[in-house]
ZAPALUM-566165 format. One record per residue: x, y, z of N, C-alpha, C in turn. Coordinates in steps of 0.05 Angstrom, whole numbers, always signed. Example, Ala and Ser with C-alpha at 12.3 -4.5 7.8 and 13.67 -1.06 7.14 Angstrom:
<pts>
PT   n.xx   n.yy   n.zz  ca.xx  ca.yy  ca.zz   c.xx   c.yy   c.zz
PT   +264   -114   +156   +246    -90   +156   +264    -66   +156
PT   +257    -45   +142   +273    -21   +143   +258     +1   +157
</pts>
This chain:
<pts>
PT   n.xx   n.yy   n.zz  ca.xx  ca.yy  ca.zz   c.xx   c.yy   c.zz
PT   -161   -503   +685   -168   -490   +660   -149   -499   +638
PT   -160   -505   +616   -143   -515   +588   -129   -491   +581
PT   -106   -498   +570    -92   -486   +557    -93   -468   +525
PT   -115   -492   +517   -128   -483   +498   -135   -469   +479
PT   -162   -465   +490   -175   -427   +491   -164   -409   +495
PT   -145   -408   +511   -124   -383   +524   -109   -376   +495
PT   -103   -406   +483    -78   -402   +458    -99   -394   +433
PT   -114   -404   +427   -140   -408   +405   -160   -379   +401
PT   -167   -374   +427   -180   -347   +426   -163   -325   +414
PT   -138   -319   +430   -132   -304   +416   -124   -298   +382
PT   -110   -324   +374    -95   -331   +354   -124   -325   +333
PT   -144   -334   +342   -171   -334   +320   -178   -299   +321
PT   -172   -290   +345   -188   -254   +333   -162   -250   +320
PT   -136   -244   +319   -116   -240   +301   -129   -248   +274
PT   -131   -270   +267   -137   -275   +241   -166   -259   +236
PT   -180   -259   +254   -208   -247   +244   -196   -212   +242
PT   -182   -211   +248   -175   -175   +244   -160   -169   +224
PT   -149   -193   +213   -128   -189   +188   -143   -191   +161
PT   -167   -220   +169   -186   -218   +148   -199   -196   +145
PT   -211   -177   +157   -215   -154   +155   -206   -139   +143
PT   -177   -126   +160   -161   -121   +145   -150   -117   +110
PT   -153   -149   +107   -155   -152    +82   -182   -146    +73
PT   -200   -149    +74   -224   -144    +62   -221   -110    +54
PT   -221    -93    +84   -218    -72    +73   -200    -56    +52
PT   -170    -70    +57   -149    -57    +31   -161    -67    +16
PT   -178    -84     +6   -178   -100    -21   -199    -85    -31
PT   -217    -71    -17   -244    -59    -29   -237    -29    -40
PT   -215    -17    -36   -202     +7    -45   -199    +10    -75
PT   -222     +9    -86   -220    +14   -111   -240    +21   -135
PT   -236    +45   -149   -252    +61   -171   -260    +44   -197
PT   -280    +23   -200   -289    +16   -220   -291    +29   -241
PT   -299    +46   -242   -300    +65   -268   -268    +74   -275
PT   -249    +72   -254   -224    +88   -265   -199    +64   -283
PT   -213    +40   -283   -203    +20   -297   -196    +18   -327
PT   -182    +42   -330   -181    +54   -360   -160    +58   -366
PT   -153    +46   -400   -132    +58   -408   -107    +85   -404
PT   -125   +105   -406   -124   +131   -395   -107   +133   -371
PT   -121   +123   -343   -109   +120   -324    -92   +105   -314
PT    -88    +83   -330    -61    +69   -329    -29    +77   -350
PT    -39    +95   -363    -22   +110   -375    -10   +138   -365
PT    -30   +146   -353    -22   +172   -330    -15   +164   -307
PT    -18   +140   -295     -3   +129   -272    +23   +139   -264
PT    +34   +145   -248    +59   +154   -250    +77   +143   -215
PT    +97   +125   -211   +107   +131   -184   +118   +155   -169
PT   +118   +175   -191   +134   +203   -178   +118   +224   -165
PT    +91   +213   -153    +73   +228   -139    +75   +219   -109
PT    +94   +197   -102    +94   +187    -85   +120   +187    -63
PT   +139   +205    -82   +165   +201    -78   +162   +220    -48
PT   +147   +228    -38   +151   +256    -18   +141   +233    +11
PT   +132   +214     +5   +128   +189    +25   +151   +173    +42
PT   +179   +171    +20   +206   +166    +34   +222   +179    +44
PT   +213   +208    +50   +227   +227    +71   +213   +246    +88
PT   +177   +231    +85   +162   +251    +98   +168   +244   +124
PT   +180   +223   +139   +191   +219   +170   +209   +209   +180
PT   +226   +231   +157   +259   +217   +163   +264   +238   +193
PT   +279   +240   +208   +283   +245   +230   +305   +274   +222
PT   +316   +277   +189   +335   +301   +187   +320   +331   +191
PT   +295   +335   +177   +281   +349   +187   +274   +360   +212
PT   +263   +338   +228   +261   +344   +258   +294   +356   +271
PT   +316   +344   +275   +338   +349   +276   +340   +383   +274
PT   +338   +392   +253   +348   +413   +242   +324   +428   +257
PT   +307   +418   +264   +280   +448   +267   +289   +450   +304
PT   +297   +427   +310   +310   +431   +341   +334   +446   +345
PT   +352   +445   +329   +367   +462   +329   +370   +496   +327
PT   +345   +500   +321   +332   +530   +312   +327   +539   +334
PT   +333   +564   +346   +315   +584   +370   +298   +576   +375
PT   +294   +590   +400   +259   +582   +405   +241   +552   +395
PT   +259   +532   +388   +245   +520   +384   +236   +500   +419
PT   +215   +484   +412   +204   +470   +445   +190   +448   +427
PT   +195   +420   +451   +189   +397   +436   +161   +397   +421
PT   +146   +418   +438   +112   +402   +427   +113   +412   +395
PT   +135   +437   +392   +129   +444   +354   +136   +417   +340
PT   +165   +403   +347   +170   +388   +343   +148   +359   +335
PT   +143   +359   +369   +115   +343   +367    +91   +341   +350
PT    +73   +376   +346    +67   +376   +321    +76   +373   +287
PT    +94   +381   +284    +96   +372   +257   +103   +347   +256
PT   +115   +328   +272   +117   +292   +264    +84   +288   +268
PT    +63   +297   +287    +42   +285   +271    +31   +295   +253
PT    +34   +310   +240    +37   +324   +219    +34   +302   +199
PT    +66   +310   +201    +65   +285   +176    +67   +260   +184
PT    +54   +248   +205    +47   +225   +205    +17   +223   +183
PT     -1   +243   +189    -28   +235   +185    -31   +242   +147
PT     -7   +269   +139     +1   +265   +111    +12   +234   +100
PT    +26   +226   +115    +38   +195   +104    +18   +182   +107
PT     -1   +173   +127    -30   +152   +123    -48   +163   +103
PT    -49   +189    +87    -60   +194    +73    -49   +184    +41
PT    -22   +190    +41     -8   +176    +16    -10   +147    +23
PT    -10   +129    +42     -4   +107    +43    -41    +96    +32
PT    -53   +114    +43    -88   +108    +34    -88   +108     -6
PT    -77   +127     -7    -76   +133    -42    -63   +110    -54
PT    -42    +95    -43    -18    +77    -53    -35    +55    -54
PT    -53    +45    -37    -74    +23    -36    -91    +19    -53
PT   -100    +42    -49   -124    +47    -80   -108    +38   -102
PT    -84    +57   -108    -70    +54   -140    -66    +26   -146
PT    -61    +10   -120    -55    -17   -121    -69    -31   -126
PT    -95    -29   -118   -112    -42   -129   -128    -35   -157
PT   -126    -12   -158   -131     -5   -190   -113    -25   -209
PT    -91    -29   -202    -74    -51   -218    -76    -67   -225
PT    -89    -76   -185   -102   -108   -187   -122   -112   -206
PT   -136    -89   -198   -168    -91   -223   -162    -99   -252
PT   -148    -84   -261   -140    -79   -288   -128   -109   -300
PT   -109   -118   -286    -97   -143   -279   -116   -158   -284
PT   -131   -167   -259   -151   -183   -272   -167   -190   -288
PT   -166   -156   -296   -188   -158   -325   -174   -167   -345
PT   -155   -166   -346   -129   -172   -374   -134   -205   -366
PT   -133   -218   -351   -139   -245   -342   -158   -254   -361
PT   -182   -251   -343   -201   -258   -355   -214   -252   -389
PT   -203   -229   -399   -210   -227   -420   -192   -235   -445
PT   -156   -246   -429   -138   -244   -451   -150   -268   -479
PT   -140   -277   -491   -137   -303   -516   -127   -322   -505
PT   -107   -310   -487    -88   -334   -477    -92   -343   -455
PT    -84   -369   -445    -88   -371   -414    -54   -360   -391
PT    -76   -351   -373    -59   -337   -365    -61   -334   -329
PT    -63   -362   -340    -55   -382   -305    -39   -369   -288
PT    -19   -373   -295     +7   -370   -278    +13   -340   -280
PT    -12   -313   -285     +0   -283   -283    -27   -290   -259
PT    -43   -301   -266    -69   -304   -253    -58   -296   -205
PT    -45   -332   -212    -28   -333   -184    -15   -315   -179
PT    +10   -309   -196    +24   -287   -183    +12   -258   -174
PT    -13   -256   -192    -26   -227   -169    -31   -236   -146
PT    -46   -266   -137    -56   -268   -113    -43   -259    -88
PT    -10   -280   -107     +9   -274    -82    +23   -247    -77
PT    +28   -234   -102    +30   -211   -109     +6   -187    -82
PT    -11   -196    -87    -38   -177    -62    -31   -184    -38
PT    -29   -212    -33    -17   -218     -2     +0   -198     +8
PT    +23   -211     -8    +56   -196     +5    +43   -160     +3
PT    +35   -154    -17    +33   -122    -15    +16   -112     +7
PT     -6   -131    +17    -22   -124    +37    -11   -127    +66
PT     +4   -146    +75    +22   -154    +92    +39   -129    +99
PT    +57   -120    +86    +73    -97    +75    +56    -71    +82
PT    +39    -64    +76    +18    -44    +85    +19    -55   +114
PT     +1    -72   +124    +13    -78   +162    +23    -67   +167
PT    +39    -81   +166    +68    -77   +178    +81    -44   +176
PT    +75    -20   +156    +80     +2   +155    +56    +15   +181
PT    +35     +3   +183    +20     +9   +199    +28     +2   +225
PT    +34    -12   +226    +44    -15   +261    +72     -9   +265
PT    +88     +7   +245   +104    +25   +237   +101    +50   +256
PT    +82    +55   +240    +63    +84   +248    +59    +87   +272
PT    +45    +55   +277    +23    +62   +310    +52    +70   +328
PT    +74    +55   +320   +102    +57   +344   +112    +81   +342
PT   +113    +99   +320   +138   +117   +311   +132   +135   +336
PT   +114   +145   +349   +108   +160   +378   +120   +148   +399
PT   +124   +120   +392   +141   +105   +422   +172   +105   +414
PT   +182   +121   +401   +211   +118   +385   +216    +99   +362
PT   +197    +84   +354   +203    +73   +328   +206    +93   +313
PT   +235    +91   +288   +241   +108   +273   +240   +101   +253
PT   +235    +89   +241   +239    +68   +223   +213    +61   +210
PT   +194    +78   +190   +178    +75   +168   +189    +80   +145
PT   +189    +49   +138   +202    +48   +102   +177    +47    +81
PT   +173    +58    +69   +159    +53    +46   +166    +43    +19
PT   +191    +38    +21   +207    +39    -10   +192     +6    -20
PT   +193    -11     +1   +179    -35     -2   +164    -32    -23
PT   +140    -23     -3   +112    -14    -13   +117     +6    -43
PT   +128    +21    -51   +128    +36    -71   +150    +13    -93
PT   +164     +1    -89   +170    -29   -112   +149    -40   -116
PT   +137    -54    -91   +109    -75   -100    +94    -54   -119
PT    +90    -26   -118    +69    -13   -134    +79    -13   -160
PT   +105    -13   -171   +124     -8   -190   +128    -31   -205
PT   +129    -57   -185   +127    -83   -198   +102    -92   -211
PT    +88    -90   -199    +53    -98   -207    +47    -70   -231
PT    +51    -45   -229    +55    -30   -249    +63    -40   -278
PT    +87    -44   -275    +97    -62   -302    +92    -90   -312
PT    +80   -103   -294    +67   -136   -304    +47   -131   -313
PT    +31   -109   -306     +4   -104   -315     -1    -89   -337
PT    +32    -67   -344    +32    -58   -370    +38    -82   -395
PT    +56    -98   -378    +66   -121   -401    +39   -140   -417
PT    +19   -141   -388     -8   -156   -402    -19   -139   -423
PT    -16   -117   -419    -40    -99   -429    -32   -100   -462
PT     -4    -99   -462    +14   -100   -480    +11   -114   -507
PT     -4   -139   -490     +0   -168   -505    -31   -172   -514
PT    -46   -163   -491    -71   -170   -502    -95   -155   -497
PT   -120   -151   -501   -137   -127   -514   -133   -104   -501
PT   -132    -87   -509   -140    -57   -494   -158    -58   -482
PT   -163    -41   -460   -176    -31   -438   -201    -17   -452
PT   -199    -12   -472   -224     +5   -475   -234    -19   -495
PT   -235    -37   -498   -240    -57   -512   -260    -75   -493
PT   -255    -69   -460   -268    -90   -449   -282    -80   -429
PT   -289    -47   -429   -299    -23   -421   -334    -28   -431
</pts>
């Protein structure tokens, strides 16, 4: 038997599950909400309850309490496990609302605007990668992985936030191309 297929098969459904993957983060997003409006009410401080929803000080302290027994314990980490995949679902969307917006400032600026063009591409990669990786974060934190960072993920939203205010900045308004 070749060696081959053994290496090839697998290595090809990986990529076919990432393309997916990607397909699906990338489709996370409100056409209609591509508005001025909502890029002005954008805010990162709706998100801030994401970098301590599974810090381990909480749990600590609720073990220390009477009567407490692991399964309460147990319940509230999935608790807020399934609260954090819900903010991490919202963080995707916002992200791509960015993207959207982004692109539209692209395509519609005066200027060419090549090189903001690329940097979203790569800009979507790394942020989508980054999402992964918090996800198989997640899938472990039940096997003792302790360790879900989001701060990553909430810069990339903060960075692409402000490149995308700087376009908007420079060239037509949003309700201009509405």
């Amino acid at each position: 038997m070749s060696l081959i297929p053994v290496i090839v098969i697998p290595i090809g459904l990986l990529l076919a599950c990432f393309a997916g993957l990607f397909w699906r983060l990338a489709s996370r997003f409100d056409a209609q909400q591509c508005t001025a409006e909502w890029l002005d009410g954008f805010s990162l401080e709706s998100y801030a309850p994401m970098e301590r929803l599974l810090q381990k000080r909480d749990l600590d302290f609720l073990e220390s309490q009477p009567g407490y027994r692991p399964e309460i314990g147990q319940r509230l980490m999935v608790g807020r496990r399934k609260i954090f995949r819900g903010y991490l679902r919202l963080l995707v969307r916002d992200f791509n609302q960015l993207m959207a917006i982004g692109k539209l400032m692209v395509v519609y600026s005066s200027q060419d605007q090549a090189q903001f063009a690329r940097s979203l591409g790569r800009q979507q990669v790394k942020f989508y990668a980054r999402v992964c990786a918090v996800q198989v974060q997640l899938a472990l934190y039940p096997l003792g992985w302790t360790t879900v960072d989001a701060g990553d993920l909430l810069a990339a939203l903060g960075s692409m936030r402000t490149r995308v205010q700087q376009l908007t900045a420079a060239g037509p308004s949003l309700s201009q191309l509405a």
